[in-house]
N, C-alpha and C positions, 0 to 999 in steps of 0.2 A: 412513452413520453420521454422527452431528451429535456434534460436538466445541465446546467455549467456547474463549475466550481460553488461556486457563489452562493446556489440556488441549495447545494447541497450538504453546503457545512450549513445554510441558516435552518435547510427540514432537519439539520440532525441535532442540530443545540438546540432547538425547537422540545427536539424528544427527551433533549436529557433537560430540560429546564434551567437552560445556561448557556453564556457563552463560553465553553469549553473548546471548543476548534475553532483557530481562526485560520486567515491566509496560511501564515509560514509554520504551522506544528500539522498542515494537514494537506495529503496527497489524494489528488481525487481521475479516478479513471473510470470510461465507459465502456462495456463487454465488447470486445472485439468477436462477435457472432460468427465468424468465419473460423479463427482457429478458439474460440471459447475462450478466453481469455481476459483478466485486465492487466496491463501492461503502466508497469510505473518506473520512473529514473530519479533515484531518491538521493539528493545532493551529500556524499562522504561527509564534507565539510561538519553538516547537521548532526552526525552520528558522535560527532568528537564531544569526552566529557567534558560537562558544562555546558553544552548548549541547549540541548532536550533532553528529558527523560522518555518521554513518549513521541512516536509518531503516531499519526491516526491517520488510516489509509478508507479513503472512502470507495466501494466500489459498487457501480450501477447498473443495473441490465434493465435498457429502455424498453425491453419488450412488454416486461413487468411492473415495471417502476418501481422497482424494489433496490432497498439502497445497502449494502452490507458496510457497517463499521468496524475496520480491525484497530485496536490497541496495540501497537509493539513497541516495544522498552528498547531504546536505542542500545543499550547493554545489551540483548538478544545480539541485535543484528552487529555488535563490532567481535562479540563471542562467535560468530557465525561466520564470518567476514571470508574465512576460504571455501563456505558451502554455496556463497553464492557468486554472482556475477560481478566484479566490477570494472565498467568502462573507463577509459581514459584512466588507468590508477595511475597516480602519482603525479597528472596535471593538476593547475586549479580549479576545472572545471569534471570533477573525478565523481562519476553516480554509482547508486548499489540499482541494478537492472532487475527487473523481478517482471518474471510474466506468470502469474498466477491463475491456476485451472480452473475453471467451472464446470469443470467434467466431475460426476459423481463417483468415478472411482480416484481421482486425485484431488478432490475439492482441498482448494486454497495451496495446493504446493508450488513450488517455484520450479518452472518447466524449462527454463532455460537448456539450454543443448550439455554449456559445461556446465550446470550448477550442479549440485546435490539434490533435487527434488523436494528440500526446506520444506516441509509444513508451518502456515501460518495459520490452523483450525482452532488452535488452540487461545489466539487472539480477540475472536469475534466477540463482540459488543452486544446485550441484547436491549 
């Protein structure tokens, strides 16, 4: 079953009994079945204190219809900031690139060519 954004944060506030993710605190991707993967470009900008404390990264494998929610605390990711990817740094349009594994020996690490291999396991929602 193929689900959009939209469809995705309403089944997941659904689950927690709230609106807790909306539009702009929540990144949502579908498994890229070829290389296993969800693949996200999460705006620097967001990561700056004071804007979020949390992202919530929704990820989908339509094979299953199974939806994983991660919690990451923007503090993570700007402490991390040279383990992973970032494109355009220092334009205004500057992302943190994450292509994270659905393989079960690297579940949820960040695959990128130059990153660090970042585990985000530690984030999942249940």
């Amino acid at each position: 079953m193929k689900i959009d954004k939209q469809q995705a944060i309403a089944r997941r506030n659904e689950q927690l009994g709230g609106a807790v993710l909306g539009t702009n605190n929540t990144h949502f991707a579908v498994l890229d079945h070829k290389r296993n993967i969800w693949w996200f470009d999460l705006p620097v900008s967001r990561l700056a204190v004071g804007q979020y404390e949390w992202l919530h990264l929704l990820l989908h494998t339509p094979s299953t219809d199974e939806l994983i929610h991660l919690k990451v605390t923007t503090k993570f990711l700007r402490e991390q900031k040279d383990a992973v990817v970032i494109r355009n740094e220092g334009k205004r349009k500057s992302t943190v690139s994450l292509e994270l594994s659905a393989d079960r020996d690297s579940w949820l690490k960040d695959m990128r060519p130059n990153g660090a291999n970042l585990s985000f396991a530690a984030f999942v929602q249940k």
